[in-house]
N, C-alpha and C positions, 0 to 999 in steps of 0.2 A: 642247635649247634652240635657239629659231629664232633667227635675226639680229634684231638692231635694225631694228624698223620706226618706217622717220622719212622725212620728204618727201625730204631728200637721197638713202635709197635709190632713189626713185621718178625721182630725175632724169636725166637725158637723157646723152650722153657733152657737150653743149655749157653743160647745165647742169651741168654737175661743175667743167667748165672755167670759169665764171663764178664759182662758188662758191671753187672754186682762185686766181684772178686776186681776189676779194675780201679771200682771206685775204692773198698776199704786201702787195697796198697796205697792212692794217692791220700788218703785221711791217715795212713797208718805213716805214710812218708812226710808229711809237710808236723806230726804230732810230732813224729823224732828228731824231725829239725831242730824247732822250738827246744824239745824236750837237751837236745845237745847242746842249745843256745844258752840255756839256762843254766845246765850244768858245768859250762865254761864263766861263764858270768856269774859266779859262784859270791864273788861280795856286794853286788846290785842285789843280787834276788835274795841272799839271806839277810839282808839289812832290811828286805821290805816286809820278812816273814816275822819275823823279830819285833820290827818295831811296837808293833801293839801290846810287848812284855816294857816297853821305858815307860818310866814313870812321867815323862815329859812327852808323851805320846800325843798328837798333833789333834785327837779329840780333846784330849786335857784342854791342853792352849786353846780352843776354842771355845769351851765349857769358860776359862776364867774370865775371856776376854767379853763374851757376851753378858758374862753375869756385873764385869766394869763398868758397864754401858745402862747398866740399868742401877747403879749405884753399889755393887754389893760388893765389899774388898772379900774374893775368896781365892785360897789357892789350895790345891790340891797336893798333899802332904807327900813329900819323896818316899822310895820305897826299892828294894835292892830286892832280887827272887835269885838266886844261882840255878843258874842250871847244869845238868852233866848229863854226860853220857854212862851210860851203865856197863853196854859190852864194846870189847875191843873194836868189833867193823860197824858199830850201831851208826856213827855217824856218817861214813862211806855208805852204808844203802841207805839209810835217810834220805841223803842229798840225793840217792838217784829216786827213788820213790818220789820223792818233793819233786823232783825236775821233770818225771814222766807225768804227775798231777799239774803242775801249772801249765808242759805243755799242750797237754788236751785243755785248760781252760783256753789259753792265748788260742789255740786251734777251733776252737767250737764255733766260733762264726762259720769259719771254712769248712767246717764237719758239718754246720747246719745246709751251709750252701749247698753242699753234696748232696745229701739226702733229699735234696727237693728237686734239684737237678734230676735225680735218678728217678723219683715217684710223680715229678711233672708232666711226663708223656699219658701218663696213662690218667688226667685230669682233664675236662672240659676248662675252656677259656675262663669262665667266671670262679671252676674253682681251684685255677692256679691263681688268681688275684687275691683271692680269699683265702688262700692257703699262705701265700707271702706275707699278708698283715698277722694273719696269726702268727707264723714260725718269726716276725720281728718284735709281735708285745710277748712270744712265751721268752725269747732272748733277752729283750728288755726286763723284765721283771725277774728274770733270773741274776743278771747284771746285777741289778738291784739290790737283792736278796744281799748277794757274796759281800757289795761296797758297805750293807747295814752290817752285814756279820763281822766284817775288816774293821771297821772304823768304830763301830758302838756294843755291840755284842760281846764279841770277844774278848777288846780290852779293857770292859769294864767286868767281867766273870773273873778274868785272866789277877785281874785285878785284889777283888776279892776272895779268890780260892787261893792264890799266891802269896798274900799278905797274911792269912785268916793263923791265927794260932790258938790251939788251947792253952798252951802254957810258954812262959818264956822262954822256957830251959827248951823247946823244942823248934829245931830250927827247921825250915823249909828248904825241900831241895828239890828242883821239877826237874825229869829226866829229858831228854830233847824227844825221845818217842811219845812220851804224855804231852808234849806240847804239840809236836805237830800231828797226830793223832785227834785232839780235843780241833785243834786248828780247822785242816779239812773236813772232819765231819761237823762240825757247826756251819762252818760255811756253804758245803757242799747242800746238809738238811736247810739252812735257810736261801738256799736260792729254787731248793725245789716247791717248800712251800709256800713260796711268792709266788707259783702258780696260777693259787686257789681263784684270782677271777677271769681269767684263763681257763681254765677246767668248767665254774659256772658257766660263763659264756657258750662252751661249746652244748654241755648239758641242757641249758636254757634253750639254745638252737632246735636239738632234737628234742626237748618237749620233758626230758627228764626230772626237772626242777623247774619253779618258779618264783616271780617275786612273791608272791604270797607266801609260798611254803619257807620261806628262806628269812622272811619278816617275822614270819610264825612260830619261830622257835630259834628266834635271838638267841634268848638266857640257855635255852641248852647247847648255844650251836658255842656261847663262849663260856661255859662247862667244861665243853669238850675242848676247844683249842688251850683252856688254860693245864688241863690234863697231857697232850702231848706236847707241848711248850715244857713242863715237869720232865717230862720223859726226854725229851729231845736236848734240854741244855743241860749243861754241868749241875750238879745239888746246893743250888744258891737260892733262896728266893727274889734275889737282884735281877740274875739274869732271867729268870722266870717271868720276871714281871716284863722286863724289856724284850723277851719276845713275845708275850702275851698282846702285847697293846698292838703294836706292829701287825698282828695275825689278826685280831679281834675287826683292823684299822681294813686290813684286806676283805675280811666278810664283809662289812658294810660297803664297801667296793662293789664287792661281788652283787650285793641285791641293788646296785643301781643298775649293775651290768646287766645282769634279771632282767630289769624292768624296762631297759631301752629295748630289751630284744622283745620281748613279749608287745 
């Protein structure tokens, strides 16, 4: 099977680069879209960024409703965080910052789409096939990642670092920069280590890693993820443990993924 014959094979190393510079202005044009979209739609998108700080947060309600169902009357005790703004324009670049991050996330299909459009000419047939299933489970699992971090991660840390006091007399007060700061990098770290059988897989392919090797050292391999789970989430051992188990849940993943390839 020959390569893709298509005029981009045909073109020049200045024509690649023209073709390259066409593509980031359309990923650079459709991100500012979104990114304008958002920043107009300024109480949709900050009621959606917010919510995981109410105490009535739609993981709660599910926490109580399932724990009903199995007999158990519990309800998850109310809780008030204030938050503020510190400098004068803090919250005007916030909102643009926020609005240029969410609109590369709503964009990343499309940004993914590009990238493979532009590196598919130069791919044999089997492995533009093989290259699409990958670039849909690295999306998927990335997806993944952000909806654990949005829904369980976040507002259960948000939770307990927001509530947590030493003493009475000391009231809590989270600045919106601490908030959306802890926000996106949690989310953003846990959708890239939703990778991990993703990354096996391709490793496993070329011969790097095996299931054996990867069976072989269990207990170090979850050592180590409960060491950057430490590093990676807020100083809670709540939220430590809740990304631990998640990470821990993907290796074992990983060494089936191993094991079908091999």
């Amino acid at each position: 099977m020959t390569r893709q014959e298509s005029n981009d094979n045909q073109l020049t190393f200045g024509g690649h680069l023209e073709v390259f510079r066409r593509m980031l202005f359309r990923i650079l044009g459709v991100t500012i879209f979104f990114a304008v979209f958002i920043f107009v739609a300024k109480d949709i998108a900050w009621n959606i960024l917010l919510a995981p700080s109410s105490c009535d947060f739609v993981t709660y309600r599910y926490i109580e409703a399932f724990l009903r169902l199995v007999g158990v009357d519990f309800q998850f005790d109310s809780y008030e965080v204030e938050m503020i703004a510190t400098d004068l324009s803090s919250q005007f670049m916030t909102h643009i910052t926020t609005s240029i991050y969410l609109g590369c996330l709503i964009a990343s299909p499309y940004i993914l789409f590009e990238l493979f459009r532009f590196a598919s000419p130069a791919l044999y047939e089997q492995e533009r096939k093989y290259s699409v299933y990958v670039a849909i489970v690295i999306y998927v699992l990335f997806i993944v990642g952000v909806l654990m971090s949005y829904f369980i991660i976040f507002p259960i840390s948000f939770r307990f670092l927001g509530t947590y006091s030493v003493a009475a007399k000391v009231n809590t007060m989270i600045s919106l920069n601490s908030y959306i700061s802890t926000f996106t990098s949690l989310t953003l770290v846990m959708g890239i280590v939703f990778q991990l059988p993703a990354i096996v897989y391709v490793l496993a392919k070329i011969g790097v890693v095996s299931y054996q090797l990867l069976s072989k050292y269990r207990k170090y391999a979850f050592f180590i993820i409960t060491v950057i789970s430490a590093v990676i989430t807020p100083p809670d051992i709540m939220t430590c443990i809740l990304v631990t188990l998640p990470l821990y849940a993907l290796y074992e993943c990983s060494i089936r993924v191993a094991k079908r390839v091999s």
